[in-house]
N, C-alpha and C positions, 0 to 999 in steps of 0.2 A: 351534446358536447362531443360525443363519439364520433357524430356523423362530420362534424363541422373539422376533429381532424383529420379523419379522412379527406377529405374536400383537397383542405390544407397540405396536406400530402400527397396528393395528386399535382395540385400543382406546382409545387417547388420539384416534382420530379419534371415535369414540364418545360420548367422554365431551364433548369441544369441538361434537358435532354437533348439540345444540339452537340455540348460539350463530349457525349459519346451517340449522336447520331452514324458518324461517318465510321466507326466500328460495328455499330452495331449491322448497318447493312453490307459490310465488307464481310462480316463473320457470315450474315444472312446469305449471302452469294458462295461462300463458300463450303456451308452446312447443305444448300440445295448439289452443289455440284458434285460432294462427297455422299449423298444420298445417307447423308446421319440425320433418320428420325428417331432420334430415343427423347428428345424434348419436344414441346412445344414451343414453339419463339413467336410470339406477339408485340408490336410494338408499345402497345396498352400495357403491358404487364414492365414496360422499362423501371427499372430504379437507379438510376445515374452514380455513377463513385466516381468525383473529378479529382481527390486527393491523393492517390494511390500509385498514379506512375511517377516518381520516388526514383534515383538511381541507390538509398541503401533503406535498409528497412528502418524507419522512426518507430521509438518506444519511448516510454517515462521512465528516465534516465535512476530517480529515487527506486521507483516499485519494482522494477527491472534487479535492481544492482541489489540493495539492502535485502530483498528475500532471497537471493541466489546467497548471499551471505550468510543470513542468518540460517538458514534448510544446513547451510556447511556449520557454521559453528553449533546447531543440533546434534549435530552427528559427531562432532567430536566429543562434546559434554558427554553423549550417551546414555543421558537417563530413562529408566523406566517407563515414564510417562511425561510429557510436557505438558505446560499448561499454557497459554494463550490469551492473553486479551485484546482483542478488539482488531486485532491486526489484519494483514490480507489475508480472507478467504483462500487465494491460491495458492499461498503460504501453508496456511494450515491444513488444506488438501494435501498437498503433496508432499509435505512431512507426515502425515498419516501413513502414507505408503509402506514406511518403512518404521514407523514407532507411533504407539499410541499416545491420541492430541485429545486435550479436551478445550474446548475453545468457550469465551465468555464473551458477550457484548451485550451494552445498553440497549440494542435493538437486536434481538436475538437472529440469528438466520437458521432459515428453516433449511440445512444444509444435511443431506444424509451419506454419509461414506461411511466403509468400515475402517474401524480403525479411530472414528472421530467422535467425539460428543458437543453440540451444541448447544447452549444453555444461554439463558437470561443470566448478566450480571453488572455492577456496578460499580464502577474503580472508586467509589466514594465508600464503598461498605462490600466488599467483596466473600465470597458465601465459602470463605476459608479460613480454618482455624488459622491461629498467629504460628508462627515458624513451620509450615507444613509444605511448603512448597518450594521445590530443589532444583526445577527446570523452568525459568519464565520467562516471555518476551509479552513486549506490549510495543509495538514498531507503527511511527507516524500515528500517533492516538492521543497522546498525551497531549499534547499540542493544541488540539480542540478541546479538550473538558473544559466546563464552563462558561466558552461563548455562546453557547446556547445555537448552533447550527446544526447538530443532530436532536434536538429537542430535550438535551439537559438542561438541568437549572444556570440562570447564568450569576456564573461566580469569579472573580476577576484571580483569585486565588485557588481554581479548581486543578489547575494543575499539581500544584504542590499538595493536596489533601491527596490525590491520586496517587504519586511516589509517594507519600508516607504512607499512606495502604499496601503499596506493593513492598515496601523495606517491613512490615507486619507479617505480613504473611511467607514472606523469605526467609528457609533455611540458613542456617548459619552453616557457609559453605556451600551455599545454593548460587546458583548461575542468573544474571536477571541482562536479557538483551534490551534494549533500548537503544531505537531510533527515533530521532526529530530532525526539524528542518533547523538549520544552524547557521551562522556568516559572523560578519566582524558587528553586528549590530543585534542587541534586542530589539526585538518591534512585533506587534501586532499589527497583521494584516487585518483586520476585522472583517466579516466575522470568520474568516477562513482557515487562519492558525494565528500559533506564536512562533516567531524565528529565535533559536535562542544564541548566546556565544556560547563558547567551550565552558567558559569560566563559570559562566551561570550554571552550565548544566554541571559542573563538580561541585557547586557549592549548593544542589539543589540534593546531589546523591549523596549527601554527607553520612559515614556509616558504611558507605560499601567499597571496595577497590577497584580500584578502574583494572582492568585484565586488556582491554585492548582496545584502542580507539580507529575507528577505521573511516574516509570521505569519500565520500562520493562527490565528486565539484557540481556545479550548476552548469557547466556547460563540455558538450563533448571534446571540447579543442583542449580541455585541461587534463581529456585523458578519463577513463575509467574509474572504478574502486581503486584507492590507494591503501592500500591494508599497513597498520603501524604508522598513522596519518601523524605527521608534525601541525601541533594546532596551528603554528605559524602561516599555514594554509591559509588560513579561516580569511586574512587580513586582505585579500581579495574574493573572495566570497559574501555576496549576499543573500541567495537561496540555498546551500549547498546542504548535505542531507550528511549526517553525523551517524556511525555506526558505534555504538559503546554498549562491550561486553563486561558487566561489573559482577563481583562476588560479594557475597557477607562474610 
């Protein structure tokens, strides 16, 4: 199987390899004529990028925007120690930096920084006493529990067993970030996520205070993070990604 994608890989660098032929020998004429050997250049060794010349740099507009937000509302909360479920790795690296993270996921990552603790855990039964937890986020997660696309059980109600896990184990006066994908429509994508409305997701955190709700639009023409978002947004949105900083 190894060899067969190799093969495979060989040739779609092959067939994409005209699309930077005419650089590659224009650099080639030009590395001889500046007499820079510090590489080797073979045409055999090409790997073709034809997506890349771009006039602005593209990113994912949610994972981009929602962890630049939440690293900032960390730092304002200030606590002790945060706690993490399931969200981005890059997220949780780089709040490490500057405050100790302890992170939990269904599929644990063998992740080692200092500053960070990775662990096996479970939004269905989480490995925390009830009210002990004063710093949480769980961003773009919630959303999949129960379709069974990271290999959990499938429960059409796994979402909602998850926040009531997390309102358990939240301090009364505890911080809980949450982010999902949100728009004027409920719906599953299956089995990818769930898109929620506003409405659902307050009637979903019943018990905690909304402290700030913040959008990200689905598309860049509507602009950036909108921080102190009017849900009335939402009513043209159908992917757009929901930033809610709630207390108990």
């Amino acid at each position: 199987m190894s060899e067969l994608k190799s093969i495979v890989k060989i040739l779609i660098r092959f067939i994409l390899s005209p699309f930077v032929l005419g650089d590659f020998y224009f650099f080639d004429r030009l590395k001889n004529n500046i007499k820079d050997d510090r590489f080797e250049l073979n045409v055999l060794d090409l790997n073709p990028q034809i997506r890349d010349k771009t006039i602005g740099t593209g990113f994912d507009r949610h994972y981009v925007y929602h962890t630049s937000w939440a690293a900032r509302k960390v730092k304002e909360i200030n606590p002790t120690v945060h706690t993490d479920i399931s969200s981005s790795l890059y997220f949780c690296g780089i709040v490490s930096a500057f405050l100790p993270v302890n992170f939990y996921d269904y599929r644990p990552a063998a992740l080692y920084l200092s500053n960070l603790k990775s662990e096996a855990g479970n939004l269905h039964s989480l490995p925390f006493q009830t009210e002990s937890i004063d710093s949480l986020s769980c961003m773009h997660t919630i959303e999949h529990v129960g379709l069974g696309r990271y290999g959990d059980p499938i429960d059409p109600k796994g979402d909602i067993k998850a926040i009531e896990e997390i309102k358990r184990v939240l301090k009364s006066g505890g911080s809980f970030l949450y982010v999902a994908p949100i728009g004027k429509k409920a719906l599953i994508e299956f089995n990818a996520h769930r898109i929620y409305t506003y409405d659902l997701v307050m009637s979903m955190m019943g018990g905690l205070t909304l402290k700030e709700f913040s959008l990200i639009p689905e598309f860049e023409k509507d602009g950036g993070i909108i921080l102190n978002a009017d849900p009335k947004l939402l009513e043209n949105e159908h992917y757009a990604c929901g930033c809610f900083h709630f207390v108990k």
